[in-house]
Structures are given as C-alpha cells and as structure tokens.
PQR file with spaces between the fields and no chain letter, atoms N, CA, C, O and H, PARSE charges and radii, in Angstrom:
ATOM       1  N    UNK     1       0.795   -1.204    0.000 -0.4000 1.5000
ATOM       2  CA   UNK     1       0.000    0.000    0.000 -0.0000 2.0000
ATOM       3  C    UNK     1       0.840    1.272    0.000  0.5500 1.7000
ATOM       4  O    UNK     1       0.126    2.188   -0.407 -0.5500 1.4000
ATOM       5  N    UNK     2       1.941    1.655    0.261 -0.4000 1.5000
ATOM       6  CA   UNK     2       3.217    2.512    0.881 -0.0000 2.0000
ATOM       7  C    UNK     2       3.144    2.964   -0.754  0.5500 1.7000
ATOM       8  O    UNK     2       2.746    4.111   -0.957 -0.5500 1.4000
ATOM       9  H    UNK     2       2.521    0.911    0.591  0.4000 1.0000
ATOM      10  N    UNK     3       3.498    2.144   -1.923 -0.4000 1.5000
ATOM      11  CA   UNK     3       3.570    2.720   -2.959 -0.0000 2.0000
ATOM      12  C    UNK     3       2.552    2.654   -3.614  0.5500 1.7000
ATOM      13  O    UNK     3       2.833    3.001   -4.761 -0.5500 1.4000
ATOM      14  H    UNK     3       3.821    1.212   -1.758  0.4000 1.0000
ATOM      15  N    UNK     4       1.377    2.365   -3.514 -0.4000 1.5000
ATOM      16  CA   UNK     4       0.249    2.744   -3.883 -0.0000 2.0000
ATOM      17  C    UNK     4      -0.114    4.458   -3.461  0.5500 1.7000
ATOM      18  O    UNK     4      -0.848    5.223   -4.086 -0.5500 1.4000
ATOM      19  H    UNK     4       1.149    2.084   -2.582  0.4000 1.0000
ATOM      20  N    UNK     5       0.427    4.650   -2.590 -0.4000 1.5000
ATOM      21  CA   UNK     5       0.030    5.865   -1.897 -0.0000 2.0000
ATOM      22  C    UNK     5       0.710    6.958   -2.200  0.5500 1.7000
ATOM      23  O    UNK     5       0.246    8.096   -2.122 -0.5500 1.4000
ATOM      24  H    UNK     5       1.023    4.028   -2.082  0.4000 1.0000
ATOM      25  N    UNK     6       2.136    6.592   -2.653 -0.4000 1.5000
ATOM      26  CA   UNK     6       3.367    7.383   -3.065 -0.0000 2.0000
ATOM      27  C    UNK     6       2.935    7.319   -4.761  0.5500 1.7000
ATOM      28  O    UNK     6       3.612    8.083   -5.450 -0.5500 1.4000
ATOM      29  H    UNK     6       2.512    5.668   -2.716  0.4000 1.0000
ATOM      30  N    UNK     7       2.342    6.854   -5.187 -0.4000 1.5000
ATOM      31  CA   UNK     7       1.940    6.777   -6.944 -0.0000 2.0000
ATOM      32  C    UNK     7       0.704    7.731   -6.985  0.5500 1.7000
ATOM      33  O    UNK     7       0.483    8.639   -7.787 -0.5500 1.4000
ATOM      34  H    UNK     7       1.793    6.234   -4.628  0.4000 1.0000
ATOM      35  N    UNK     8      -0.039    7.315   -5.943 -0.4000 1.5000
ATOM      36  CA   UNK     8      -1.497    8.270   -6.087 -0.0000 2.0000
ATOM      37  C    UNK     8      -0.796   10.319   -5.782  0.5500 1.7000
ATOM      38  O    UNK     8      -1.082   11.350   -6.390 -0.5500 1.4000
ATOM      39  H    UNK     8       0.140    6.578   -5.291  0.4000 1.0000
ATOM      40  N    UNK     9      -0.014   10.105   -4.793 -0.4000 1.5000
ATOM      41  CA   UNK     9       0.701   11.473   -4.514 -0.0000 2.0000
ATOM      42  C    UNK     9       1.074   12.325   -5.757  0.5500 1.7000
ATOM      43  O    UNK     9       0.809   13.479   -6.097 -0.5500 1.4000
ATOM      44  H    UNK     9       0.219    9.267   -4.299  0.4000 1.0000
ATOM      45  N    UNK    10       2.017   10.990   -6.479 -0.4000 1.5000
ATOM      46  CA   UNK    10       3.187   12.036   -7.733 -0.0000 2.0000
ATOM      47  C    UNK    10       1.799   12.039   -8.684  0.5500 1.7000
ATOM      48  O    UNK    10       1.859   12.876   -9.584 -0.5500 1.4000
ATOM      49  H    UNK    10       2.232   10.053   -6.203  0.4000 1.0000
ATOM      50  N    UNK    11       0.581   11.264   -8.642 -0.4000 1.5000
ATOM      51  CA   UNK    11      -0.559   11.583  -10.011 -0.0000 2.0000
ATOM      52  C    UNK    11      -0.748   12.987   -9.782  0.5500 1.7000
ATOM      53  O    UNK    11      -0.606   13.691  -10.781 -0.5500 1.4000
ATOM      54  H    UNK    11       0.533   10.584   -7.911  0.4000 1.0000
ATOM      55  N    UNK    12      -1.059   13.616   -8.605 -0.4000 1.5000
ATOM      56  CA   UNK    12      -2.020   14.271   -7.986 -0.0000 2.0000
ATOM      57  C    UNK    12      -1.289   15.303   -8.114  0.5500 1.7000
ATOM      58  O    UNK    12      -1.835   16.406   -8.081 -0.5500 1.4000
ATOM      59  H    UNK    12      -1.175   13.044   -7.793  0.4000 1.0000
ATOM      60  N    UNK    13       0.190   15.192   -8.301 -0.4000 1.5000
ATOM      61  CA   UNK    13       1.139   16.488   -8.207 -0.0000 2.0000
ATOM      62  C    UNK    13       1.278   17.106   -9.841  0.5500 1.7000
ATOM      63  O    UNK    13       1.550   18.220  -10.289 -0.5500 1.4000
ATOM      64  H    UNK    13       0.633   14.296   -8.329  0.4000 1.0000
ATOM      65  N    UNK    14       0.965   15.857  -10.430 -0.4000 1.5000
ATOM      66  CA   UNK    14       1.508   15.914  -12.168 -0.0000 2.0000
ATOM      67  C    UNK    14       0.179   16.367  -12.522  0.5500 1.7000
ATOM      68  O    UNK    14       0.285   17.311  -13.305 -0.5500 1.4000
ATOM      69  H    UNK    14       0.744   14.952  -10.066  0.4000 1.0000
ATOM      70  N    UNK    15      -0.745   16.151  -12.328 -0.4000 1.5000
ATOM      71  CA   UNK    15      -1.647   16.553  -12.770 -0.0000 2.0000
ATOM      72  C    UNK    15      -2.590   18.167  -12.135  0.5500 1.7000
ATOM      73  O    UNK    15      -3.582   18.827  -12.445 -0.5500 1.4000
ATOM      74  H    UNK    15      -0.831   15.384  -11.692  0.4000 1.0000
ATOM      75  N    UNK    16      -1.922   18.171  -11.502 -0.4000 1.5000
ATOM      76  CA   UNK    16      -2.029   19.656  -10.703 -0.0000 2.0000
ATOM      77  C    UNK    16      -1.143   20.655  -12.183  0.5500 1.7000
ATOM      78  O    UNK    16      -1.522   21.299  -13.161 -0.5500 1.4000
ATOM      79  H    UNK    16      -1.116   17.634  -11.250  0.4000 1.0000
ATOM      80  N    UNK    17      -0.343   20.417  -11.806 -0.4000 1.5000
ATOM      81  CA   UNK    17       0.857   20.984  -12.911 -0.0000 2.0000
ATOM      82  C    UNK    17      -0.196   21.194  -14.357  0.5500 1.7000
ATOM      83  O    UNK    17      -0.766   22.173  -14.838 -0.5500 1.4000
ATOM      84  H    UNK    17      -0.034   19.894  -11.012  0.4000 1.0000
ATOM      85  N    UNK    18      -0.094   19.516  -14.798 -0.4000 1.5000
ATOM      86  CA   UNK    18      -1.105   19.854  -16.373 -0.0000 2.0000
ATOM      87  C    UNK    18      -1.729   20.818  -15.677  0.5500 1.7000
ATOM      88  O    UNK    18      -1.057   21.848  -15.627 -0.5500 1.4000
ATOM      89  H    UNK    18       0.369   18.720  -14.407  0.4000 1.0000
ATOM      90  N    UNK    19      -2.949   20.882  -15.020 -0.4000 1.5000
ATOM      91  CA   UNK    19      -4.123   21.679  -15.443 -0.0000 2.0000
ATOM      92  C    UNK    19      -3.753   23.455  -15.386  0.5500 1.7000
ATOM      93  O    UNK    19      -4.282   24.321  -16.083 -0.5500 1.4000
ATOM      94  H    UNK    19      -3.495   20.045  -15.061  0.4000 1.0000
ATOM      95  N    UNK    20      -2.547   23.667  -14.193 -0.4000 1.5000
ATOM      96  CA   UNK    20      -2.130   25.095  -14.000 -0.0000 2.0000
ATOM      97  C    UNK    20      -1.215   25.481  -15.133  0.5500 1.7000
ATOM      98  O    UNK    20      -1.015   26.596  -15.615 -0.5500 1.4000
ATOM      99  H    UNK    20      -2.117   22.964  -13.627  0.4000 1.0000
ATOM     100  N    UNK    21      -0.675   24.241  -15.468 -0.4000 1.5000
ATOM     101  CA   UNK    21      -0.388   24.731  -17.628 -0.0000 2.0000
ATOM     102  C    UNK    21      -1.572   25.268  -18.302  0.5500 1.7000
ATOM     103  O    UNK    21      -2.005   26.388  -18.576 -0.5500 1.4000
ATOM     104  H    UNK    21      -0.838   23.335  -15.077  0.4000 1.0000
ATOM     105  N    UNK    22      -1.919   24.108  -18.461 -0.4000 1.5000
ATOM     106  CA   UNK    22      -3.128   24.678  -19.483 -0.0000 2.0000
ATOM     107  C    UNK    22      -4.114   25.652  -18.869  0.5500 1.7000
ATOM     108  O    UNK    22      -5.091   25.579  -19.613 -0.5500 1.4000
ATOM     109  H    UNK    22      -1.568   23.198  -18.239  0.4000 1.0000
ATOM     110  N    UNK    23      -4.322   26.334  -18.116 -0.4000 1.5000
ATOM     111  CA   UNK    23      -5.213   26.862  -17.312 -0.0000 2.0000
ATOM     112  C    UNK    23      -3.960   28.560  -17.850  0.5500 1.7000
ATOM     113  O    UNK    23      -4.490   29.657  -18.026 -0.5500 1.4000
ATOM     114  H    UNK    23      -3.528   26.393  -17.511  0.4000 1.0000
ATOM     115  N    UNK    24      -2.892   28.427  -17.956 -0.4000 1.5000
ATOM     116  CA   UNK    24      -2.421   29.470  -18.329 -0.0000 2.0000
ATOM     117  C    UNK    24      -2.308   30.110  -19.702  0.5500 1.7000
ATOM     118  O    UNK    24      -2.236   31.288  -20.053 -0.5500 1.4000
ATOM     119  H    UNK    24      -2.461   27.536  -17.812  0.4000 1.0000
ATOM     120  N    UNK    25      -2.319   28.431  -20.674 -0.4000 1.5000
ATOM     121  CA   UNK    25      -2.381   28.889  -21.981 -0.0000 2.0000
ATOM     122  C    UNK    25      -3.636   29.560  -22.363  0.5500 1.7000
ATOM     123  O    UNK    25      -3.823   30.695  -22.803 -0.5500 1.4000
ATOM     124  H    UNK    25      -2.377   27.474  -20.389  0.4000 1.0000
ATOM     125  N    UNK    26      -4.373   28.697  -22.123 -0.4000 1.5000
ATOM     126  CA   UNK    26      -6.233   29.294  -21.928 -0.0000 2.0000
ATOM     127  C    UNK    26      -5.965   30.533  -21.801  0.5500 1.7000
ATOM     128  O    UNK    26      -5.575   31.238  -22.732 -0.5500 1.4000
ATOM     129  H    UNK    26      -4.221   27.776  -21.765  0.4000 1.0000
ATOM     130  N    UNK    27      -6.142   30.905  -20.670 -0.4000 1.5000
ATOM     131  CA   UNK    27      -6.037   32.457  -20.107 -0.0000 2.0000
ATOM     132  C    UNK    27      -4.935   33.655  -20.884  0.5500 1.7000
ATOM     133  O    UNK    27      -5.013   34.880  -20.793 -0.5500 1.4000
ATOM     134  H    UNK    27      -6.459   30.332  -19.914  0.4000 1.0000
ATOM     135  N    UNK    28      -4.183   33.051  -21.454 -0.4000 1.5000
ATOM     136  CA   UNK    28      -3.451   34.248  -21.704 -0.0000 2.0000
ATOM     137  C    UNK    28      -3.589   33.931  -23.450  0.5500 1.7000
ATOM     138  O    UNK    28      -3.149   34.784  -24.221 -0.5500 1.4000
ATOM     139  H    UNK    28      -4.120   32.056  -21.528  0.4000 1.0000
ATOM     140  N    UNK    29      -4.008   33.094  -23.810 -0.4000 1.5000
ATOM     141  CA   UNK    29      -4.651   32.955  -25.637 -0.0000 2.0000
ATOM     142  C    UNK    29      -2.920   32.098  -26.253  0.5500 1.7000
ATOM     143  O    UNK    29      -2.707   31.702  -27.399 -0.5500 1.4000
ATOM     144  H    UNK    29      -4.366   32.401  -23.184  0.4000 1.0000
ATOM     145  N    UNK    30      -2.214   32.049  -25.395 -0.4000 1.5000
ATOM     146  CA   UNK    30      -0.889   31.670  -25.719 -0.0000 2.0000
ATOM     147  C    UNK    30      -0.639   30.177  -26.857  0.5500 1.7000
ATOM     148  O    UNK    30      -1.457   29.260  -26.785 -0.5500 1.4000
ATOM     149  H    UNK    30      -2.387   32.370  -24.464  0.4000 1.0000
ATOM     150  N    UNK    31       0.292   30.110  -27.640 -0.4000 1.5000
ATOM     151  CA   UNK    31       0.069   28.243  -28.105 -0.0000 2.0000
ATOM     152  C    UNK    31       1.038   27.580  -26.780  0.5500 1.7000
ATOM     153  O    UNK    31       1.781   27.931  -25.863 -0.5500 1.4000
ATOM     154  H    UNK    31       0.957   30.855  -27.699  0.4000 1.0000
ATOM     155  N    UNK    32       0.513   26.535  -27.334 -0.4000 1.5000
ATOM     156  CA   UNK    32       0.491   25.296  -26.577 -0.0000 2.0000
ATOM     157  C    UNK    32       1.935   24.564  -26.777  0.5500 1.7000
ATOM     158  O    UNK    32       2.164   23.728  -27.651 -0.5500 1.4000
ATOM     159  H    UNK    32      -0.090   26.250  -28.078  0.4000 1.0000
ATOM     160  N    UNK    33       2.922   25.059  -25.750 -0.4000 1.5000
ATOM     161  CA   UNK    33       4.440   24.482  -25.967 -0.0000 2.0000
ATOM     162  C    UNK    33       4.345   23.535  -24.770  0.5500 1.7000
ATOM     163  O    UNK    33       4.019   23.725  -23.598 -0.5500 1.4000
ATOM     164  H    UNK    33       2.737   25.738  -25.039  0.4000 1.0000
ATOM     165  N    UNK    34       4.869   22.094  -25.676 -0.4000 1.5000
ATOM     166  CA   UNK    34       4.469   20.949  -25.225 -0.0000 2.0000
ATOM     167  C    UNK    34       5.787   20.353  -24.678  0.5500 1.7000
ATOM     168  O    UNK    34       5.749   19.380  -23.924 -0.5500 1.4000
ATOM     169  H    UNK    34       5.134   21.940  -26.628  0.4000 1.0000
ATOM     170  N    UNK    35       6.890   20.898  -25.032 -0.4000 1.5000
ATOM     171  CA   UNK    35       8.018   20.769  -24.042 -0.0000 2.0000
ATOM     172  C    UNK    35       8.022   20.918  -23.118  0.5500 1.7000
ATOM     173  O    UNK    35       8.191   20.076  -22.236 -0.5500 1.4000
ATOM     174  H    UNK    35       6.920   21.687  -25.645  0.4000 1.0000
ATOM     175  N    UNK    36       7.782   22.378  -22.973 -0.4000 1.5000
ATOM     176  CA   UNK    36       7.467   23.596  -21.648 -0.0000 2.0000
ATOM     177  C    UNK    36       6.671   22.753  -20.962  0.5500 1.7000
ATOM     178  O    UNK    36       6.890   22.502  -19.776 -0.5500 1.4000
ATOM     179  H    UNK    36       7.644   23.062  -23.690  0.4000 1.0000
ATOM     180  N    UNK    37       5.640   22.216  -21.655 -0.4000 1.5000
ATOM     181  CA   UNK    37       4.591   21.113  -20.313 -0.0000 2.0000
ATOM     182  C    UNK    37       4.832   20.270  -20.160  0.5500 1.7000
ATOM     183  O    UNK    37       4.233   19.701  -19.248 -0.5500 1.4000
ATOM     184  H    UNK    37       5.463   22.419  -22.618  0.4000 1.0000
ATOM     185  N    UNK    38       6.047   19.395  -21.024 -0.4000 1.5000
ATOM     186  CA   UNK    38       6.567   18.225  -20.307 -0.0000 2.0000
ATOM     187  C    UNK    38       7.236   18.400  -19.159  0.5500 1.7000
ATOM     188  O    UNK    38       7.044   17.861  -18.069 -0.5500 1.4000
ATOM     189  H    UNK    38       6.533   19.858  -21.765  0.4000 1.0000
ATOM     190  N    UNK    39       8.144   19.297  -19.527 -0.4000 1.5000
ATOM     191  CA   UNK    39       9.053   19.657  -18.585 -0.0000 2.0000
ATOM     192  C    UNK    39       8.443   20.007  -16.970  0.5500 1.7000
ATOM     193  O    UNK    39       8.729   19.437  -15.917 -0.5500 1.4000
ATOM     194  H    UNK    39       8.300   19.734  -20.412  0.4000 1.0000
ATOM     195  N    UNK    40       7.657   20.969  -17.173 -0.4000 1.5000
ATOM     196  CA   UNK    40       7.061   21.393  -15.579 -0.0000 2.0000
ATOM     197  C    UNK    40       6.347   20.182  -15.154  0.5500 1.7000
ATOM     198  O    UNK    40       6.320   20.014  -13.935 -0.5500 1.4000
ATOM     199  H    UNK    40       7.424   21.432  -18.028  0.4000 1.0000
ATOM     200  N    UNK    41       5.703   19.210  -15.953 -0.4000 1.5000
ATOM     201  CA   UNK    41       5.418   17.759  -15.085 -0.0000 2.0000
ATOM     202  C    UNK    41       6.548   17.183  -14.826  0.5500 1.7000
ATOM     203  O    UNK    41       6.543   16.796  -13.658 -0.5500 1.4000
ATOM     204  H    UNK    41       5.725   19.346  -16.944  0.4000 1.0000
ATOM     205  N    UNK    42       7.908   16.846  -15.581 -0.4000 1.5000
ATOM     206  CA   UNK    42       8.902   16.142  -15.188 -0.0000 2.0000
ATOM     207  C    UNK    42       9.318   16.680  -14.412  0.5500 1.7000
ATOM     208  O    UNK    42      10.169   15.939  -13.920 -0.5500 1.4000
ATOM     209  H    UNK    42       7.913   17.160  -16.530  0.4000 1.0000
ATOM     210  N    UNK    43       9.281   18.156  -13.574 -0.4000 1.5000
ATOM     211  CA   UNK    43       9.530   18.696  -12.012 -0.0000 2.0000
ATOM     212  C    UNK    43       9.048   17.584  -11.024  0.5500 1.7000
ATOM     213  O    UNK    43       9.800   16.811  -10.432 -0.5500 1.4000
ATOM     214  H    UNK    43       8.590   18.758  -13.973  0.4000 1.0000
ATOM     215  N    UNK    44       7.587   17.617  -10.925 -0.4000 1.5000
ATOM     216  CA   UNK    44       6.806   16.881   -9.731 -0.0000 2.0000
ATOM     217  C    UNK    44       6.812   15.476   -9.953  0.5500 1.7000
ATOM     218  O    UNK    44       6.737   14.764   -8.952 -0.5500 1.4000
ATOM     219  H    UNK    44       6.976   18.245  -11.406  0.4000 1.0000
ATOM     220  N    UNK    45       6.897   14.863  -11.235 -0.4000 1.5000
ATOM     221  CA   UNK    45       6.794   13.580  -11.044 -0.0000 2.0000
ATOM     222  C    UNK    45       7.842   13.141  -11.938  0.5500 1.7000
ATOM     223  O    UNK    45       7.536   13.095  -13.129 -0.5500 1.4000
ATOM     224  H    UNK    45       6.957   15.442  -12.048  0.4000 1.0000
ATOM     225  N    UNK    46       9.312   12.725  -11.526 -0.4000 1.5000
ATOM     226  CA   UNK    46      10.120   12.616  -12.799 -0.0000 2.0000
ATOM     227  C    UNK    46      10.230   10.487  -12.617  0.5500 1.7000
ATOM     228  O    UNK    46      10.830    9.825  -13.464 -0.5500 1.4000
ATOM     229  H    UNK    46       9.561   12.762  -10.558  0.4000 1.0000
C-alpha cells in the first residue's frame, strides 16, 4: 500500500501541474508548448 500511496501522490502532483499549464495557456490565448509542459510535469513527477 506505501507505494500505492506514493503513486497516487506524484498523479495528484503531475496533474495539478497539467491543469495550471493549461489553465495558463487558456487564459493568456498563448500556443500550446508541449516541451514547456513536459518539462514542468517532469519537475513533480520525474
């Protein structure tokens, strides 16, 4: 369960990330650099 719990954590962190990406491209009309959003998920969950 220890890494069940530690897997549900890094989802929850990576996917925080996606949405405050895209939640910025949205908002500011910007394109969609898909490096740039790999990258800030490979911060929280590498």
């Amino acid at each position: 369960m220890p890494q069940l719990e530690k897997a549900s954590r890094t989802l929850v962190r990576a996917a925080k990330v996606l949405f405050e990406e895209l939640e910025l491209v949205e908002t500011h009309g910007a394109d969609l650099d898909t490096a740039a959003l790999w990258r800030a998920v490979e911060e929280v969950a590498p």
